[in-house]
Residue, then its C-alpha position, 0 to 999 in steps of 0.5 A: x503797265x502800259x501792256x495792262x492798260x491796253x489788254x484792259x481797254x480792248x476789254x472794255x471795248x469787247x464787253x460792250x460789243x455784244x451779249x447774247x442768249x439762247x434762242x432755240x433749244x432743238x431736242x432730238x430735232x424738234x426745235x423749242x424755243x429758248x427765252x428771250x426778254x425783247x420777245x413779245x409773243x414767247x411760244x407757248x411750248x417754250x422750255x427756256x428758264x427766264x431771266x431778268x438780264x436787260x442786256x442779256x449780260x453774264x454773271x460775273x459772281x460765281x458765288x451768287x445764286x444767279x450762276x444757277x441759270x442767270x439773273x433770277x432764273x426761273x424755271x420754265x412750265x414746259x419741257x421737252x422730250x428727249x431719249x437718252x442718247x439723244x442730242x441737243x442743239x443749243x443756238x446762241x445769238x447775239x443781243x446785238x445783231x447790228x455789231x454782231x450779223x454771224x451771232x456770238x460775238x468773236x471777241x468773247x472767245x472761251x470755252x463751252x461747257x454742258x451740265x444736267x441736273x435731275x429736278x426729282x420731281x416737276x422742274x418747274x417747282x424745283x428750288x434751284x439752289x439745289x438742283x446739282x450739276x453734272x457735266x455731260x460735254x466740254x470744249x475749250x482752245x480746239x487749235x492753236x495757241x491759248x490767246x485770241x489768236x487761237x480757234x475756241x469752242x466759240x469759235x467753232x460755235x460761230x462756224x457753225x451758225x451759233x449751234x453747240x451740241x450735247x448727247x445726253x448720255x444713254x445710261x441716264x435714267x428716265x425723269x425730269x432734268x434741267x439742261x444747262x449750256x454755258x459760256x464763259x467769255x475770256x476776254x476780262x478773265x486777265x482783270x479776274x473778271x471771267x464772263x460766265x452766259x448760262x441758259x437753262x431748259x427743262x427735258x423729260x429723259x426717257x429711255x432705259x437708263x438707270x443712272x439717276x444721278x442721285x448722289x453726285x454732282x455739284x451746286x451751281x455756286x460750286x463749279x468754279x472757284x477763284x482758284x481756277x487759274x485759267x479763268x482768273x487772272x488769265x490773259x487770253x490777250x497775249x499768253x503764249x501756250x499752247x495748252x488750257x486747262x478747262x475748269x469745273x468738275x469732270x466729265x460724267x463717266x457712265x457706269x454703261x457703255x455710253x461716252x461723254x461727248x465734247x461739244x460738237x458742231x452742228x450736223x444736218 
């Protein structure tokens, strides 16, 4: 009782530390701004779906629609070029840069996972309820034990300056698709309260890909369900195993000689 009550106000206290959204979005090396809702003057280029978040908070319900791209996500009018087998870079920054001077906050440790959905038209007219997600990279515990003590995909976001990276695989067909980078935080996932940070952004793929994706994939509202064990119900504060099974569909298995990335520290 003793040990629930404590894990549960180190909990509180981590929840109130910081959250954070994508600022940039570098696609094949061009860098594009995300969304931001403190920022005034947002680039007129810019791919990153909006949202309404005041704090830049998580979605706590994976049932709502808001898991698609945050609190009233909504499509952005622009999108940015990308080749398939191209990268992209997400930088993720903390709300609160006073608490937080390195970015994500180390408190909110979890796994990091990348998904992509074709729009089958303009991205910025899509209803996103439909859009279906393919997971195209994943990380999760990298080394150490499973708990706080271990290194964590955020972990290796914050050695590397906030950046995660995704290499969109080479067998994906030309068109329109929204990128989807997210976080889950796992510091409430022990009073099944997992903490789920998605950003979205709008890419145009080109290449010589001919997998469209029609057919598979998965709605937002189904990525995850309350029976994923390692989100629910999961204390990240004092489990003693070594391994953690990362949720959600399985990683995109390309019909072409193109391999699904784990997610990868940035690299000049």
């Amino acid at each position: 009782m003793l040990n629930t009550l404590f894990f549960t106000v180190v909990a509180l206290a981590t929840q109130a530390a910081a959250h954070g959204y994508i600022r940039t979005f570098t696609v094949d090396g061009v860098p594009r701004e995300g969304f931001s809702r403190w920022n005034m003057d947002p680039a007129p280029d810019a791919i990153g779906w909006s949202f309404t978040t005041p704090d830049e908070g998580p979605v706590l319900d994976i049932s709502h629609p808001d898991m698609v791209c945050r609190h009233d996500g909504e499509a952005s009018l622009n999108s940015a070029p990308v080749a398939a087998g191209g990268r992209v870079d997400f930088f993720w920054i903390s709300d609160d840069l006073v608490r937080n001077p390195d970015g994500w906050a180390p408190g909110h440790k979890g796994p990091i996972m990348t998904y992509i959905a074709p729009c089958n038209g303009d991205c910025a007219a899509v209803d996103k309820t439909t859009l279906r997600w393919t997971k195209i990279a994943e990380a999760g515990i990298i080394s150490g034990p499973a708990n706080t003590q271990g290194y964590w995909a955020t972990d290796d976001m914050r050695a590397n300056g906030g950046i995660n990276s995704a290499t969109i695989p080479s067998s994906i067909a030309p068109g329109n698709y929204v990128i989807r980078n997210e976080i889950i935080a796992l510091h409430r996932a022990h009073i099944d309260e997992p903490e789920f940070y998605m950003q979205c952004g709008n890419v145009q793929v080109t290449g010589t890909g001919t997998d469209d994706l029609s057919g598979s994939g998965v709605v937002a509202t189904q990525l995850y369900s309350p029976a994923d064990t390692q989100l629910f119900g999961f204390s990240v504060h004092d489990n003693r195993g070594t391994e953690w099974a990362l949720p959600g569909p399985t990683l995109y298995q390309p019909s072409v000689a193109s391999a699904p990335t784990r997610e990868c520290p940035f690299t000049a």
